[in-house]
N, C-alpha and C positions, 0 to 999 in steps of 0.2 A: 352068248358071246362066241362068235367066229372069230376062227384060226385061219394061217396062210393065206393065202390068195386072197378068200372069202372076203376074209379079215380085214384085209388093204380096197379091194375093189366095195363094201359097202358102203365107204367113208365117203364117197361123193357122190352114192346113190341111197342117200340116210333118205330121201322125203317120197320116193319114187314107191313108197306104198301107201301115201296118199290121191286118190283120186285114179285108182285101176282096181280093176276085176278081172275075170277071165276072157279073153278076145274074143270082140265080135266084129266079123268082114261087112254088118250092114248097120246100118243107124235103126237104133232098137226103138221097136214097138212101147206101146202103156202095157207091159204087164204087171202083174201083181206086186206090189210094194211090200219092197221089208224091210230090216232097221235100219235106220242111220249107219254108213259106213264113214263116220266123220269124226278125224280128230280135231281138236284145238290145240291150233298151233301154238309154239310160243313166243311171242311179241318179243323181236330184238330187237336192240338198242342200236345196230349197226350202220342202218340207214342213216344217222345223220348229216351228212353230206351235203356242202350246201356249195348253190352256185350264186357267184360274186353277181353280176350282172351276165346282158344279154348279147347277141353277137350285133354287131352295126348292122343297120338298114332292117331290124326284125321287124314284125307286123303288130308288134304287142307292145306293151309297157304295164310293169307291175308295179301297184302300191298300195300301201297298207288299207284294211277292210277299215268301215266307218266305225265299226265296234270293237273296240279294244280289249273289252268287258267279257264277262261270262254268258254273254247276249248275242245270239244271231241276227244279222241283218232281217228289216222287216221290208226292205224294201223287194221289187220283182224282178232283180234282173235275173237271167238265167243262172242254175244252179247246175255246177259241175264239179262232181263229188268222185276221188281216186281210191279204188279197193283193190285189195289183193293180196295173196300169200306175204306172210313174214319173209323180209331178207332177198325181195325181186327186185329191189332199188325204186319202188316206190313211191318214198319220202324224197331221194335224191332224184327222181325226177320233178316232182312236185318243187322243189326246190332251184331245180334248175329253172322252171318257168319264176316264179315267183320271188328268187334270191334270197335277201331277208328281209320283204317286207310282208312277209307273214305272221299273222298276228295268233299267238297260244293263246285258245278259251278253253273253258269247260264246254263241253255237252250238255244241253238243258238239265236240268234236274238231276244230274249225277258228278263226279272228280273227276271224270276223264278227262283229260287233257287232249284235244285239236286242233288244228293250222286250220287257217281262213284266211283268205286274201282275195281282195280284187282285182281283176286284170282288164286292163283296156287291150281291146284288139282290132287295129284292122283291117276290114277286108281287099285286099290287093286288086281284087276286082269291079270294086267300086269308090275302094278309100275311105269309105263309111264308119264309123268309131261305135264301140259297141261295148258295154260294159259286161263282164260276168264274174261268178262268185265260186271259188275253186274251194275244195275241200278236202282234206286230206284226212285218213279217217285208219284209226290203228290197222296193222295187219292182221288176217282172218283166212282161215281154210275154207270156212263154209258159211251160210248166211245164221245156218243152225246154231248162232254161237252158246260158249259152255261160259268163257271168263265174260266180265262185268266189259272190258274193251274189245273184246269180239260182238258183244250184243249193241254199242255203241255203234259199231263199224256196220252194221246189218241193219240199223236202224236208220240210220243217215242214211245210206243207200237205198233203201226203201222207203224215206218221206214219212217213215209213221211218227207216231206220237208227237211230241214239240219239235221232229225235225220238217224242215220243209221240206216240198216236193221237188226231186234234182231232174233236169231236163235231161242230161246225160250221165253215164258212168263210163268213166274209163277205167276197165277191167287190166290191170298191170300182170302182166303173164314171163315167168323165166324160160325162155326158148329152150335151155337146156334140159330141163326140166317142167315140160309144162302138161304133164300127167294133172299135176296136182291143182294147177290152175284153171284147165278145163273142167274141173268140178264148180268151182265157183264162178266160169264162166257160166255154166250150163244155168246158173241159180240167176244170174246177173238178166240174161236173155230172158228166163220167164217171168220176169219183173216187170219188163209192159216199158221199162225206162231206156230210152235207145243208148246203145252201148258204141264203142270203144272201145277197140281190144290194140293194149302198147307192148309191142312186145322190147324186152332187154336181154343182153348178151345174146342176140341174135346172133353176132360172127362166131361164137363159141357155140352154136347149135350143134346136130348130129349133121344134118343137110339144109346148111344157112340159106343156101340159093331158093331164092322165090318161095322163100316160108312163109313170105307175109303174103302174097299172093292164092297159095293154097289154103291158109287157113280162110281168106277173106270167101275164096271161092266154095268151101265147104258150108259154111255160114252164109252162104245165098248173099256175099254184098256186102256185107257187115264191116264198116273198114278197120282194117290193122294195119300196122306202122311200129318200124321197126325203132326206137330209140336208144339215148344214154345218155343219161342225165349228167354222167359226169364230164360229158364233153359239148354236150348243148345237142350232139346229133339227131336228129329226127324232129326237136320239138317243133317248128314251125308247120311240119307237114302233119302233128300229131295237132297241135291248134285250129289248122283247116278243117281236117277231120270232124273237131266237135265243133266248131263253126257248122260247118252244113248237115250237122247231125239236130243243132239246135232250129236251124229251119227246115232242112226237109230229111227226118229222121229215116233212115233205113232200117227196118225190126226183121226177124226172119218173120216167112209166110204160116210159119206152125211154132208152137213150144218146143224147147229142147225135149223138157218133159212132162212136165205139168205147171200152168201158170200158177205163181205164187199167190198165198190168199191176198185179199186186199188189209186195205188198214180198218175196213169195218171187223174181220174178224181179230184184228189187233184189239179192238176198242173193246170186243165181247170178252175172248177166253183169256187177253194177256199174252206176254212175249213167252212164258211159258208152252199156252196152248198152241201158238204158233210155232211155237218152236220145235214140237211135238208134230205137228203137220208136215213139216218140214221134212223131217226124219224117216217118213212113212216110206217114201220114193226113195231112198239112199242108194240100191241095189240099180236102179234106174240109170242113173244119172254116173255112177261108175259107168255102164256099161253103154252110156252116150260119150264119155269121156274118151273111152276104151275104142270107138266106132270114131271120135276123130283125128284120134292119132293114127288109127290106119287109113283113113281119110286123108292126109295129107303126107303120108308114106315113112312114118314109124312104127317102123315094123311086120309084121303080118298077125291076122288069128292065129289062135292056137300057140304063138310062142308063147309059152310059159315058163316059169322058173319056178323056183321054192323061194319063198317070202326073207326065208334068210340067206339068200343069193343077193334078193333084187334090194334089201334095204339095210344098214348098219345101226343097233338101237345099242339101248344101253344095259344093265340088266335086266330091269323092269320093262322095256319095252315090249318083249316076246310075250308078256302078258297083256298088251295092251288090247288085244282082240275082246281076251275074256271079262274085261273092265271095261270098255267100253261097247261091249256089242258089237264088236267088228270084223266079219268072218277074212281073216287074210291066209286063210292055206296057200293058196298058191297066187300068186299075184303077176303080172305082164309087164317085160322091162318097155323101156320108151326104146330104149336103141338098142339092140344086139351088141353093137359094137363099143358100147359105153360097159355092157357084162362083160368083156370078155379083152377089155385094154386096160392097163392100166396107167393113167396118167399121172404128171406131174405130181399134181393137187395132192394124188392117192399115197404115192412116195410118200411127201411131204406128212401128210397125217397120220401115215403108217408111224411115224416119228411123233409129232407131237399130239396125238390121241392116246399113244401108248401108255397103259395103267400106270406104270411107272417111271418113264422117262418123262410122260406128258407132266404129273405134278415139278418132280426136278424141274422141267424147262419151264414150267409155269412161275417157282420161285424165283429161279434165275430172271426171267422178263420182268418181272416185277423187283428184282433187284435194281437189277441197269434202269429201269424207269425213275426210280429215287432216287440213286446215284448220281444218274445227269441232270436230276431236278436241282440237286442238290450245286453239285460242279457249275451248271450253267446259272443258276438263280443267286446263289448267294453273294458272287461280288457286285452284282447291281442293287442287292441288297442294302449292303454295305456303304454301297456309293451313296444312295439315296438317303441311307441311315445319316452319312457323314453328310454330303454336301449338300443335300437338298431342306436337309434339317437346318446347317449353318445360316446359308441363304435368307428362309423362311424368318427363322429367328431374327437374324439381323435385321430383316424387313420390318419384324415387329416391333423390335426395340425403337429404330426408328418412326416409326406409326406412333407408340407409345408415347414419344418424348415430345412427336410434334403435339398430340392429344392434351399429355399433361402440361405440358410449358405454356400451350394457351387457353387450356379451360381447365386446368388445377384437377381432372381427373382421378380419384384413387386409383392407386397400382394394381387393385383387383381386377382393372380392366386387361393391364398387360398380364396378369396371370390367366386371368380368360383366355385369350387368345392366344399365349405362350403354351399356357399348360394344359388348356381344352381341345381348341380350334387346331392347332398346327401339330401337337401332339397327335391328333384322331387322323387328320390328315397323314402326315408321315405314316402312321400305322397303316390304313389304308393304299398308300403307295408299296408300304415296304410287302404288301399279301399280292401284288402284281404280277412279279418276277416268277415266283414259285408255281401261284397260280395259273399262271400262261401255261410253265413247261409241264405241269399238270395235265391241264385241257391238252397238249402237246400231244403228248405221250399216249393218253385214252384216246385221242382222234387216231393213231397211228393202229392203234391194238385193236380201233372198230373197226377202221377202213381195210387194215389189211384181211379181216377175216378171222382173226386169232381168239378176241374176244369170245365168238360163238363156243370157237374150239377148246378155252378155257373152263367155260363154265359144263361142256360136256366132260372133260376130264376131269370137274370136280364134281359129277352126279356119284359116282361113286362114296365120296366123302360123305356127301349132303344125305344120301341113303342113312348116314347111320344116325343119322339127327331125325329119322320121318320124312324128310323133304327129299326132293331132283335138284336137279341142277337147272331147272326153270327158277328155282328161289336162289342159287346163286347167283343171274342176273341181277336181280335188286339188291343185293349182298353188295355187286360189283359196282353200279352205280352211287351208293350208301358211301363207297372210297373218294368217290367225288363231292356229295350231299347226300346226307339224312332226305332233306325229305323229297328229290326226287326220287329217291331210292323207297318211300313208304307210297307214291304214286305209284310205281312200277308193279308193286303186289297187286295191283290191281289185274294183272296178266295173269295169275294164278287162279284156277278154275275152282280149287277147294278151297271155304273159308277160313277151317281152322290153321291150312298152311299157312294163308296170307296174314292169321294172328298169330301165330307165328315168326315169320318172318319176322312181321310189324317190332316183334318182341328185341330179334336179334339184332335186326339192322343198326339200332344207335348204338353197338358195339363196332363197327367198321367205322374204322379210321377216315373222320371225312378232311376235307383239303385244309377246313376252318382248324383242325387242329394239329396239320403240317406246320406253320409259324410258329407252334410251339415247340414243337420238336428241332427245328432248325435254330433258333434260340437257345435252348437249352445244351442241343448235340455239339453247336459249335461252340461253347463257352466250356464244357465241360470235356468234350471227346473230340476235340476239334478235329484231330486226326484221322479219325475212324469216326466223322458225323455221318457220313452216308450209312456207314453200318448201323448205328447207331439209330438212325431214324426208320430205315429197312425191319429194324428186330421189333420196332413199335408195329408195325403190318403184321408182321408173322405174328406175333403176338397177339394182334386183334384176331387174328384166324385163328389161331387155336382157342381164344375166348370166346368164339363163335362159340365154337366146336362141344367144349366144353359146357359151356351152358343150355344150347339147343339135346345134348345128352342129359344134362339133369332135364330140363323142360320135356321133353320125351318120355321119359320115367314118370313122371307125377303129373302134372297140367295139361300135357298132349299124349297122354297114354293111349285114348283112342284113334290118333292120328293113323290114318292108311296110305301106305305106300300109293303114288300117280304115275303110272304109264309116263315115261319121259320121250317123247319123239322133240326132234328139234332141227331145223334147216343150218347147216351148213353153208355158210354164203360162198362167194368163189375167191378166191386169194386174189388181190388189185396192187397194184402198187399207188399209194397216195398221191392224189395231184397237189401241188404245194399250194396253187390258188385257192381248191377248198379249202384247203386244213384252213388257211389264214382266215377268211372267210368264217366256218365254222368254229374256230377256237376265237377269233373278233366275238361272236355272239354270246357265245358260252360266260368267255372274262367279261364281257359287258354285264350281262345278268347277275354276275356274281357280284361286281361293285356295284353295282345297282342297289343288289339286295341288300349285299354284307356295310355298303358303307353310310346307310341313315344309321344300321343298329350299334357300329362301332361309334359313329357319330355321337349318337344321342347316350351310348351308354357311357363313352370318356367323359360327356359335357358332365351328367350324374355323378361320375366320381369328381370330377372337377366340385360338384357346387358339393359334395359331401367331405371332400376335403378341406374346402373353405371354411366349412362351419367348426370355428371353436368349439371343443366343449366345457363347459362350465367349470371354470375353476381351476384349469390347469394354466400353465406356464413355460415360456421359453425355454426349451431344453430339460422340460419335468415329464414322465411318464409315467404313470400309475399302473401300468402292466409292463415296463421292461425296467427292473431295479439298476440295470446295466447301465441305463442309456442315463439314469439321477444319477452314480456314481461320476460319470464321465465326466456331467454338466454341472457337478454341483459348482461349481464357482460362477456360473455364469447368472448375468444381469438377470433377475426374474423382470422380462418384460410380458406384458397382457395380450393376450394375442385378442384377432378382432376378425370380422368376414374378411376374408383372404389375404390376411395373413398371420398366418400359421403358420410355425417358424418351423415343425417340424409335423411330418406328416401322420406321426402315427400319435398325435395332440389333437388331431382332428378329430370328426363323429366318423369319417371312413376307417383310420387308423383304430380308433377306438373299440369299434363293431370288430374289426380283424382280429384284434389284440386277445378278445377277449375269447374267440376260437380258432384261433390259432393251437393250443395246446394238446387239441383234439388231434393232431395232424404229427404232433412229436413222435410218437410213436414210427413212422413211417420219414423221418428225419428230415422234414419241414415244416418246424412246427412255429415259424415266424411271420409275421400280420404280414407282410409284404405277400409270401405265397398263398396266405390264406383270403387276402382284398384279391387278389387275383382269377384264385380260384370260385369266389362269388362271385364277380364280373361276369367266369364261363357259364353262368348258369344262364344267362342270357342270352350270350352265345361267345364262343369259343373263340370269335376273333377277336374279340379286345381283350383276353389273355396277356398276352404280349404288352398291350397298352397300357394295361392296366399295370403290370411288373415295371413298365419304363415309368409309369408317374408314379407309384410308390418309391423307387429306388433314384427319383429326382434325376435318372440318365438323360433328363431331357434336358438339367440344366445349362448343361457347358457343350461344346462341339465336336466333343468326340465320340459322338453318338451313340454304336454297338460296343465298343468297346470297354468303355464306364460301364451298358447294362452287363457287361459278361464278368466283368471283375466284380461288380458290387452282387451280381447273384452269385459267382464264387465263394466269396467271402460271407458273404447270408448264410448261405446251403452249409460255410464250411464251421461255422457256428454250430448252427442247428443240426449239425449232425454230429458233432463233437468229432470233427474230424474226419469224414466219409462224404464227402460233398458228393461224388461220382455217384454212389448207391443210393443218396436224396436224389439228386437229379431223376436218376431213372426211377426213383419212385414216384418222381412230379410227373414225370411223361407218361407212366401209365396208369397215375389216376386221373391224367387230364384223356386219356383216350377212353377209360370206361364209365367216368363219372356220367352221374343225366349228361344226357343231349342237350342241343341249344330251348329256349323257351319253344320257338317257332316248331322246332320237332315235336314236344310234346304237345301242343296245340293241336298238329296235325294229327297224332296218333289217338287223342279224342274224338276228334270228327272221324276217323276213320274206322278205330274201332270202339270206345266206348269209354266212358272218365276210367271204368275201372284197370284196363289194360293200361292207357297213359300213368294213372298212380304207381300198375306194377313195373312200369317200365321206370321212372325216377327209380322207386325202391331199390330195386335189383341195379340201377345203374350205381348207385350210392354203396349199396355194401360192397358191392364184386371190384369197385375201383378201391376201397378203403382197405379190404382184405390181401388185393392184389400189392394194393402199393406196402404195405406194412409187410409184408411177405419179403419180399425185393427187397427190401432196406435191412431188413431184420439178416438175411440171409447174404447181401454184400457185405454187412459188419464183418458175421462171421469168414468171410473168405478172406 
């Protein structure tokens, strides 16, 4: 760890000891090969970025690939596949061409997750329409990759195995920094596949003027182009490019270094053995990197620095030489002038990198993020609770009367549709709001750069669990979803980390289980909901914490510390057209997914509500002696399919009823939280829906208001007076119980039935321990 100066100026030259060696004034000869000087980077999240549409009069048009499937097109049209460093903007230019009609698959025979899309272009010079197949492929330092989404990225690029063969690559390179990217350019060139070098943040270079010009000129032709995807800049001239790269390809006249094997020797020794080939030249291909940065006037030979001058790592970094094979004594800055200024950016991180300021600020941003989830989401809430529920009903009623009064229908149809249909609906509206300023708020903390800086000022933390702060990334997404957050381990180079991770992730509070918490916080803490729903976050991070220490000790005893290096993106200020854009795609996918499961899972409690069970009676309960005393004077009428005169008569209330008791302890031990809490196990959004049709707040039009009294009054029952210390023992065994089904599904295929079993297990005791703990210990206060 560097102090002063050091300390400040490594923070925006974190990556600048990737892809340098010691300086050489000529373009080096084939001498002798030695290790791999190659790290795996770590795959951020930050690139999301997307653009709406294209400027007028462009030469293109994007729209979605024929395969929507986990299947690549079979068809021939030209293939033009995007690689490059984590955090170059990449994705957001890939984006910019293509908007959102890019379609997410798998990678043949693996979980990786991909963008494909097809783009019509054309040619200005003849008007000719042309079709081609764009790929976007994770981010990667070297083709040598170490994770499961680096070898993805290396294999697309190179056509082997089930990927087809791409006519172009465009090599995406950060002008600021492109030490690191002329190493995987050098890899891209001896590939035989004609190249495309894009460059970004070209104006924030060392010396922006005619950068694309010298590097095109060092590379004998090779054309580059300077882009930004977040303003549309350069793509049209970046399109011509691989337009005439696709007919009359330009390759240099020699290898950078050594041509890459073919796919025959893919098909003999495996990506292993290749990947070992790879590694041979590492020494090489630095010191070609190193020959083109002074090549196009970064720098001179011979300037040298000390490795903890030229780069800012974390603690385990300074060991990453000896962990990964990588001699860095002395390593060559790109700019003199980038050593020895200190900019903005460096101020800024000098602050929120700081070991200790950096966590404070980290809670604080994540405070205000929930707070104004909270502030701006919950009276649309509300609205939507109140009038769009009245509405809906009223509509039904009327549907109902004209149904019944001319084909003598049962009322069970208006309870269908009352209690099922516009019940799941309303639920589904009312998870909108929140979820927006959700996506909101994570679009802001990726675009502006913060996110990266988070998850570096929590490698310290994640240290004391076995893991970096590369397993904070899916940590960080897991607050969004579980299981994009159990895909993202797949960026993790060690397997036992990523089961790991795998383990801890369905502890992070994901969005699905925000509706419970705004329910709950406003009914109970209305005043202090925002705090209230903040302390379930913190709370999930310290049960992180907590449990990743016990798992540490026993199950992952052998786990080894991993060399954490990580790109630092450059601080942006949001364009409001992506975010919208990009938070549109996000909330779509989420209703998408979330709203067949809430669907189909109210319909389920609808038709188990419906069903009598045998032998009871209007206003009779065989598990609540409370509810016969009340009723006894009332008519013993027969109940029959839907209608059940009271809900906990039914086989749903019944099934509750009868474990509910298991829950007293923890001061909800009432069928209503306990039908509820069955529902989550399906998945966490129909929580909420499920609490609204047990507690009948659907019947009349005062929609949130009836659910927050009638769970007041429940909670103030079953806790004999302590409804506040039930509440928050509801909320935090609704944030550590199992995961939704769809998690543990995934945590099977990812990592094996027996992890998925330990993951229920553990989520079941740590929620029932935690929550009886809280309640037991509110009594006493």
């Amino acid at each position: 760890m560097h102090s002063g100066h050091h300390h400040s100026r490594g923070f925006s030259l974190l990556w600048r000891l990737i892809g340098r060696d010691e300086g050489h004034g000529h373009k080096p000869g084939h001498s002798q090969a030695h290790a791999e000087h190659d790290y795996a980077a770590e795959h951020n999240h930050a690139n999301h970025s997307q653009h709406a549409g294209h400027a007028a009069g462009s030469n293109y048009d994007a729209h979605n690939h024929s395969a929507h499937t986990a299947e690549y097109t079979t068809t021939r049209i030209p293939r033009v596949v995007f690689v490059g460093n984590p955090n170059v903007g990449k994705s957001t230019l890939f984006n910019a061409i293509l908007g959102a009609d890019a379609a997410v698959m798998n990678a043949p025979g693996t979980t990786v997750m991909i963008e494909s899309g097809e783009l019509t272009y054309t040619d200005p010079a003849t008007n000719r329409k042309e079709n081609w197949e764009l790929v976007d492929t994770p981010g990667t330092a070297s083709f040598a990759s170490m994770s499961p989404d680096e070898e993805v990225a290396a294999q697309t690029a190179l056509g082997w195995g089930s990927h087809p063969d791409p006519q172009v690559l465009v090599i995406t390179i950060d002008a600021t920094a492109p030490s690191r990217g002329f190493y995987l350019l050098s890899q891209a060139i001896d590939s035989g596949v004609a190249p495309v070098v894009a460059l970004t943040m070209a104006d924030l270079a060392h010396q922006p003027e005619g950068i694309e010009q010298r590097i095109s000129a060092a590379l004998e032709n090779i054309p580059v182009v300077s882009v930004d995807g977040r303003t549309g800049k350069g793509v049209e001239q970046l399109l011509a490019h691989i337009h005439r790269q696709i007919h009359n390809p330009v390759l240099t006249s020699a290898p950078a270094v050594d041509p890459l094997p073919g796919e025959e020797a893919f098909a003999t020794s495996g990506w292993d053995g290749v990947r070992t080939w790879l590694r041979r030249n590492a020494d090489r291909r630095f010191q070609w990197a190193s020959w083109l940065l002074t090549a196009i006037g970064y720098g001179e030979a011979g300037e040298e620095s000390e490795a903890s001058e030229g780069v800012h790592t974390s603690e385990a970094a300074e060991t990453a030489a000896t962990d990964q094979a990588i001699n860095t004594s002395k390593v060559k800055t790109a700019s003199p002038a980038l050593a020895t200024h200190l900019t903005l950016s460096d101020r800024i991180d000098a602050v929120l990198l700081h070991p200790v300021w950096g966590i404070i600020i980290f809670l604080a941003v994540m405070y205000l993020v929930f707070e104004a989830t909270t502030a701006v989401a919950q009276p649309i809430v509300d609205f939507i609770d109140n009038q769009v529920r009245g509405v809906l009903n009223s509509g039904a009623d009327w549907l109902n009367w004209q149904i019944a009064g001319q084909q003598g229908l049962d009322s069970w149809v208006h309870s269908l549709v009352v209690d099922g249909l516009i019940d799941g609906i309303i639920t589904v509206l009312t998870y909108v709001p929140p979820m927006a300023m959700v996506f909101v708020m994570l679009y802001l903390l990726e675009d502006t750069g913060y996110l990266s800086r988070a998850a570096f000022v929590m490698n310290r933390t994640m240290r004391l669990i076995g893991l970096d702060g590369r397993a904070f990334l899916p940590l960080v997404v897991g607050f969004g979803c579980n299981l994009p957050a159990l895909a993202a381990t797949r960026t993790l180079p060690d397997e036992r980390q990523r089961i790991m991770t795998g383990l801890l992730i369905p502890f992070t509070s994901c969005s699905a289980r925000l509706s419970v918490y705004v329910v709950l916080a406003f009914a109970f803490f209305r005043k202090n909901a925002g705090i209230a729903i903040f302390a379930m976050y913190v709370i999930s991070l310290v049960v992180i914490v907590l449990i990743g220490l016990i798992l540490r000790r026993t199950q992952f005893s052998d786990l080894k510390n991993q060399p954490f290096v990580i790109a630092l993106p450059h601080y942006h200020i949001p364009r409001a057209k992506l975010m919208v854009v990009s938070v549109a795609k996000r909330l779509w996918n989420f209703i998408r997914g979330a709203s067949s499961a809430i669907m189909s899972m109210l319909l389920v409690i609808w038709l188990l509500s419906a069903i009598p069970v045998s032998g009871t009676l209007a206003g009779h309960s065989a598990q609540n002696p409370e509810i016969n005393t009340a009723n006894a004077s009332a008519e013993p009428v027969q109940d029959s399919f839907g209608k059940v005169s009271r809900v906990e008569d039914s086989l749903y209330g019944t099934i509750a009823q009868s474990v509910a008791p298991v829950f007293a302890p923890a001061g909800f031990g009432n069928w209503q939280a306990t039908a509820a809490l069955m529902s989550g196990f399906v998945a966490k959004e129909v929580v909420v829906g499920s609490l609204s049709q047990a507690y009948h707040a659907d019947a009349s039009d005062s929609g949130s208001r009836d659910l927050s009294s009638a769970l007041r009054e429940s909670f103030d029952k079953s806790s004999n007076g302590h409804p506040q210390a039930a509440a928050l023992a509801f909320m935090v065994f609704t944030l550590a119980y199992t995961p939704c089904l769809a998690t543990v599904v995934e945590e099977k295929r990812l990592f094996g039935r027996k992890i998925a079993a330990e993951t229920v297990i553990i989520g079941l005791l740590v929620a029932y321990i935690l929550a009886v703990a809280i309640f037991q210990i509110g009594v006493l206060l």
